[in-house]
C-alpha positions in Angstrom: 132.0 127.6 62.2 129.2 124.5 61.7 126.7 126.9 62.4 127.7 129.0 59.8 127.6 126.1 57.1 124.4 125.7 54.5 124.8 122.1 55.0 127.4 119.3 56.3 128.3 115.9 55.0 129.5 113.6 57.3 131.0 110.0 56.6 129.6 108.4 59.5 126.6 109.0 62.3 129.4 109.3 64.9 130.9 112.4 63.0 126.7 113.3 62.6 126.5 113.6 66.5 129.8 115.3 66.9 128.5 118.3 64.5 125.1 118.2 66.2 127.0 118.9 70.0 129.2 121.5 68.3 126.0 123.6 67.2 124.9 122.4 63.8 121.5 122.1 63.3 120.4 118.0 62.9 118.3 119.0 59.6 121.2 120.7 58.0 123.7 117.3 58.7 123.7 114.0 56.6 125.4 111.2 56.8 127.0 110.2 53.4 129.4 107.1 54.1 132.8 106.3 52.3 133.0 104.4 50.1 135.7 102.7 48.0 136.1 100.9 44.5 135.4 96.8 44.4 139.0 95.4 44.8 138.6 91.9 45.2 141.7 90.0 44.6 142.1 86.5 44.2 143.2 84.5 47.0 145.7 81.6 46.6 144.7 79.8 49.6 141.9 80.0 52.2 142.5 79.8 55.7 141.2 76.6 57.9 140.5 76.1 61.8 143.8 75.0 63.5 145.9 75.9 60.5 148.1 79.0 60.4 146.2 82.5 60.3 148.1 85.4 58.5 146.3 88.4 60.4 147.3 92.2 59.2 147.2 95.6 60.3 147.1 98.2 57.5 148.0 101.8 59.0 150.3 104.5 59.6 151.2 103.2 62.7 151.3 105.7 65.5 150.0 105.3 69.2 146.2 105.9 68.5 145.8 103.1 65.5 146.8 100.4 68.6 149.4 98.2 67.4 150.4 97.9 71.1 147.3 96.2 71.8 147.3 93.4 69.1 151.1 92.8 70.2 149.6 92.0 73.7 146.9 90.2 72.4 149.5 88.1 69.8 151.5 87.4 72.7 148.6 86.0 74.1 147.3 84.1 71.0 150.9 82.2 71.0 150.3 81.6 75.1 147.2 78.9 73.5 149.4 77.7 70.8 147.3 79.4 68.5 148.8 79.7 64.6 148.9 83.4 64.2 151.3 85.9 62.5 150.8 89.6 62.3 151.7 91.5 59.2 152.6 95.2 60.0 151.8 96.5 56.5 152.5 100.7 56.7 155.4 103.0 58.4 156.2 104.6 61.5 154.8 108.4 62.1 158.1 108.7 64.2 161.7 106.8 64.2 160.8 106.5 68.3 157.4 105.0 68.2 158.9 102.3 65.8 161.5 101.5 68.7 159.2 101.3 71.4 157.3 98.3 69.0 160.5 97.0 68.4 161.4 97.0 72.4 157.8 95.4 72.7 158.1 92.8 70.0 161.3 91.5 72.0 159.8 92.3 75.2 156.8 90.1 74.5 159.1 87.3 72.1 157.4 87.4 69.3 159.5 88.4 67.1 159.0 85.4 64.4 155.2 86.1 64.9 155.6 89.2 63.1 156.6 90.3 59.7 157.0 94.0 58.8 156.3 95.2 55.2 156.5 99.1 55.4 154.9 101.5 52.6 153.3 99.7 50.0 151.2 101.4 47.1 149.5 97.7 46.2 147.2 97.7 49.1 144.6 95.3 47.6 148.0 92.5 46.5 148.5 93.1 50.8 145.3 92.1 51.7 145.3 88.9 49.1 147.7 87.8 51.5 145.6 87.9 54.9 142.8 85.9 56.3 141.7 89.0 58.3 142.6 92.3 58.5 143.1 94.1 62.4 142.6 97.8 63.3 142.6 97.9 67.5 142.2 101.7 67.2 141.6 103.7 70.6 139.6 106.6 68.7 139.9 109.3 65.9 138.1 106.7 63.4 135.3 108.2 61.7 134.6 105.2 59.1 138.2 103.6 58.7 138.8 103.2 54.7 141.0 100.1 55.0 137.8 98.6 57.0 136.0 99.1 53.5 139.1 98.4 51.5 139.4 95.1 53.4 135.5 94.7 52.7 136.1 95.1 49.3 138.4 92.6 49.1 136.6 89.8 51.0 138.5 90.3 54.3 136.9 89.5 57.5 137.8 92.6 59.7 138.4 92.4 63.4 138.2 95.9 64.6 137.5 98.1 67.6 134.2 99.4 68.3 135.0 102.8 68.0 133.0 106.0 66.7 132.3 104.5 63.2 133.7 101.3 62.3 130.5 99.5 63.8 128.7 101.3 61.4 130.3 99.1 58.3 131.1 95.9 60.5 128.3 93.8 62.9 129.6 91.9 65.0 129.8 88.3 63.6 128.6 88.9 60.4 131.0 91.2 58.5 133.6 90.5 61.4 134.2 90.8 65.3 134.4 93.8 67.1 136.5 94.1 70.4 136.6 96.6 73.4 139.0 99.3 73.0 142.3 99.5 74.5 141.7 95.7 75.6 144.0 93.6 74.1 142.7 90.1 76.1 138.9 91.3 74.3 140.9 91.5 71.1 142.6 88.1 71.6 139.2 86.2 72.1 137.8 88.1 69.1 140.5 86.8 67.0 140.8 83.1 69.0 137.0 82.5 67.7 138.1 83.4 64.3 141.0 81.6 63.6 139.5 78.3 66.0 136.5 77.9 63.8 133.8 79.4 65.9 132.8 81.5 63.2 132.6 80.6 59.6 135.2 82.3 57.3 133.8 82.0 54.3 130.0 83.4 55.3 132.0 86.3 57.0 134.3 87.2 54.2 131.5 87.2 51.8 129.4 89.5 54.2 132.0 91.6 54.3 132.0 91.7 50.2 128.5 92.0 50.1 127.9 94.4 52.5 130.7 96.7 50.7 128.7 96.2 47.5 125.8 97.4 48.5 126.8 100.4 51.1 130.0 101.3 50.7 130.5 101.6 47.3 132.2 104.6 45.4 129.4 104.7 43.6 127.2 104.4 46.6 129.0 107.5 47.9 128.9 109.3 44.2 124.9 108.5 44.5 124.4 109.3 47.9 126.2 112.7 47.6 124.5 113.8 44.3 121.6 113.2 46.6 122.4 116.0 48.9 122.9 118.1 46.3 120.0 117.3 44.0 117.7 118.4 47.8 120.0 121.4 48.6 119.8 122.6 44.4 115.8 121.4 44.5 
């Protein structure tokens, strides 16, 4: 059990809190983030207000990630005659979960608005190709590594605020953050984007920056040695 445990490391201060209600003690918890290796490919094009926006969700998509919600909020997006395609980048948990998104891409028309790529073991080559990466999750996030892989790579993230991916991303600096399970707050977020009310290149290079500095593997190597250099004394 946690009580039972010397000491816990937890990747975020969501996960820190959860441990703390389920009976660790707060002294014997720290918070060590993920982190990831600098991946920062090199873009062929950058993207530019009123242009087409490639937008992508990196996943294994089942029902809790949201794909359902940036479908809605797509359909939406093309409703203003905004530029936008989505790139599905990851498989289906389940055959049936893909064919309700199918039923929904056709529901909604949208079906030249997105592109499916499956499985891919290149993840940094996918996200040379996007102008932001998009994770509507509903919950179960502790700090999302595609957030930090998309970081790494200079990708403005537009995310959920869930548990802790507003731990790595501030709104309008690293990226946007939208309301769970609220696919018309996820629409505005990416409208501001993609319509210029935010600048691109500030954002994707707080997003690099911010990875640098925080979320690291070697951050996460030093931070970690940390805990065990106070728990060895």
């Amino acid at each position: 059990s946690l009580r039972s445990c010397k000491h816990l490391i937890t990747v975020s201060n969501s996960l820190r809190a959860d441990c703390i209600a389920n009976g660790a003690a707060p002294d014997n918890v720290t918070v060590v983030h993920n982190g990831v290796p600098a991946i920062r490919p090199t873009r062929v094009a950058k993207p530019i207000p009123g242009g087409r926006w490639v937008i992508g969700m990196v996943a294994l998509m089942r029902p809790r990630k949201g794909l359902e919600i940036v479908l809605d909020a797509l359909a939406e997006l093309e409703r203003q005659k905004l530029d936008v395609v989505l790139r599905v980048i990851g498989p289906f948990e389940t055959r049936d979960y893909q064919s309700e998104i199918e039923r929904q891409i056709d529901r909604l028309n949208i079906r030249d608005r997105v592109e499916r790529v499956g499985f891919t073991q290149d993840v940094p080559a996918e996200l040379s190709k996007l102008d932001a990466m998009v994770l509507p999750s509903l919950y179960g996030e502790g700090l999302p590594m595609v957030v930090l892989e998309a970081m790494a790579a200079a990708v403005p993230v537009i995310a959920t605020r869930v548990e802790g991916t507003p731990e790595a991303i501030t709104d309008g600096v690293q990226g946007l953050l939208a309301e769970p399970r609220d696919s018309r707050s996820l629409a505005e977020k990416i409208a501001a984007l993609v319509t210029g009310q935010y600048d691109w290149d500030a954002m994707a290079e707080a997003a690099y920056a911010r990875h640098r500095d925080e979320f690291s593997d070697d951050a996460m190597a030093r931070g970690t040695a940390k805990v065990y250099q106070q728990l060895l004394g």
